[in-house]
C-alpha positions as CSV (number, residue, x, y, z in Angstrom):
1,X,0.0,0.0,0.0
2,X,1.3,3.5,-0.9
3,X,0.5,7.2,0.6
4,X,0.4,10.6,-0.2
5,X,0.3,13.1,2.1
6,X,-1.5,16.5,1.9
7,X,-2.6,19.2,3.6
8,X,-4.6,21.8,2.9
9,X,-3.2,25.6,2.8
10,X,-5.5,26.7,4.7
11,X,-4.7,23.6,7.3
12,X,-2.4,22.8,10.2
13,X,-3.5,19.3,10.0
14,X,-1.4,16.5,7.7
15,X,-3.8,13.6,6.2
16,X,-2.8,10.4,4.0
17,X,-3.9,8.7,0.9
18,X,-3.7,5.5,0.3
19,X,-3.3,4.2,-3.1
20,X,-1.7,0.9,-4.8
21,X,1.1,1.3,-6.9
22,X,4.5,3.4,-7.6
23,X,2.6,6.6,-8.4
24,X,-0.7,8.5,-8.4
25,X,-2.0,10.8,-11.5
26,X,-2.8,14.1,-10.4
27,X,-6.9,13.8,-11.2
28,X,-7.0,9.9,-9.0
29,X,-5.5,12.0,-6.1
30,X,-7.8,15.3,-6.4
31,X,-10.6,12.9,-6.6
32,X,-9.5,10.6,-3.2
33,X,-8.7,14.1,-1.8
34,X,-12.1,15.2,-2.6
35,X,-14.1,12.3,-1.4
36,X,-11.6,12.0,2.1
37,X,-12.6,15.7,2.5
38,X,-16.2,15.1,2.1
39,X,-17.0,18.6,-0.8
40,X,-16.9,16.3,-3.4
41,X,-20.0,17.2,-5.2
42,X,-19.2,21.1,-4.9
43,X,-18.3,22.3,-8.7
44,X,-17.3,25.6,-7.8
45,X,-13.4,25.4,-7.1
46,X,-11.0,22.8,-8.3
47,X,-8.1,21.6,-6.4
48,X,-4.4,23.0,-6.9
49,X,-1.4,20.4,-5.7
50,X,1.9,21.3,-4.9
51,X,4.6,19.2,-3.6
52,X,5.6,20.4,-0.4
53,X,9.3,20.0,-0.8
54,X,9.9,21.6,-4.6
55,X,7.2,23.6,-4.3
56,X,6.2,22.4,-8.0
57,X,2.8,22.9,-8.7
58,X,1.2,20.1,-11.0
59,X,-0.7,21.1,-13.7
60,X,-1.4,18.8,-16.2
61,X,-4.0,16.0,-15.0
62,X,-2.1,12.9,-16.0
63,X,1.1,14.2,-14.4
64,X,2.0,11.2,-12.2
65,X,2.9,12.1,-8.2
66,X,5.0,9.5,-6.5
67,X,4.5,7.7,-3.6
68,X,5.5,9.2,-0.4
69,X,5.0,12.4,-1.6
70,X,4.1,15.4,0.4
71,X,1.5,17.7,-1.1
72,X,-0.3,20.9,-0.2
73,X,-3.5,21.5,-1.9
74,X,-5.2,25.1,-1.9
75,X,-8.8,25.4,-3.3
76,X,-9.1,27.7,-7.0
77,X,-12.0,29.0,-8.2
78,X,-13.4,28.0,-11.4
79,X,-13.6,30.6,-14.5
80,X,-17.7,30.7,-15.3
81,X,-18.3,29.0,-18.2
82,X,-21.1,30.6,-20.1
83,X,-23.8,28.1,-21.4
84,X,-27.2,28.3,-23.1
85,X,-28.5,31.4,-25.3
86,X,-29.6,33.4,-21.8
87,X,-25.7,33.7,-20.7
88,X,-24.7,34.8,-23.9
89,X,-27.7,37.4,-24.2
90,X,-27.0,39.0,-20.7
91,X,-22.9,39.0,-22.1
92,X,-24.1,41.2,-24.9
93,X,-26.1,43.1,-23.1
94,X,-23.5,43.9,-20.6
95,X,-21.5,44.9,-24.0
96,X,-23.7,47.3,-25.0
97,X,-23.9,48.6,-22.3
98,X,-20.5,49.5,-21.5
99,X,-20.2,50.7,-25.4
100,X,-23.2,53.1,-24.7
101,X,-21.1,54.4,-21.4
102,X,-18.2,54.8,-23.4
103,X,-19.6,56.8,-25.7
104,X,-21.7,58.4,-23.3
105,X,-18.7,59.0,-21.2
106,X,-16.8,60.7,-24.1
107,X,-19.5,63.2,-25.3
């Protein structure tokens, strides 16, 4: 059985997860992360990992953490992703209306 340990930024305490193998990818451990810390259905924020020693922050989701590593993790917001025909209406709205300040603005 192998661990990796992580603690949130935010944290003073140190937890373990356990996984089989030599080595974790980055989106198995945000998802045992998420389910150990219980906000696993929350979509707002995503995870960020860093390891603890380098202070190398993994990025890409298939990037593969070894075992016995020591992570911090720090909660990121998620960019809005505008969906469906009444986001991009209230975008182009909010356009417009900043044009018509402009312009206002410069009379």
């Amino acid at each position: 059985m192998s661990h990796i340990y992580y603690k949130f930024q935010s944290s003073n305490d140190h937890d373990i997860v356990k996984f089989d193998g030599l080595s974790i990818s980055l989106t198995e451990l945000k998802s045992l992360i998420l389910a150990k810390s219980k906000v696993a259905g929350s979509t707002d924020f995503s995870l960020q990992i860093t390891n603890a020693q380098t202070k190398e922050v993994y990025k890409n989701d298939s990037d593969l953490i070894p075992k016995n590593t020591s992570v911090t993790v720090t909660r990121v917001p998620v960019p809005k992703v505008y969906k469906g025909e009444e986001d991009v209406e209230n975008v182009r709205k909010q356009i417009i209306h900043g044009l018509w300040c402009l312009m206002f603005v410069s009379i």
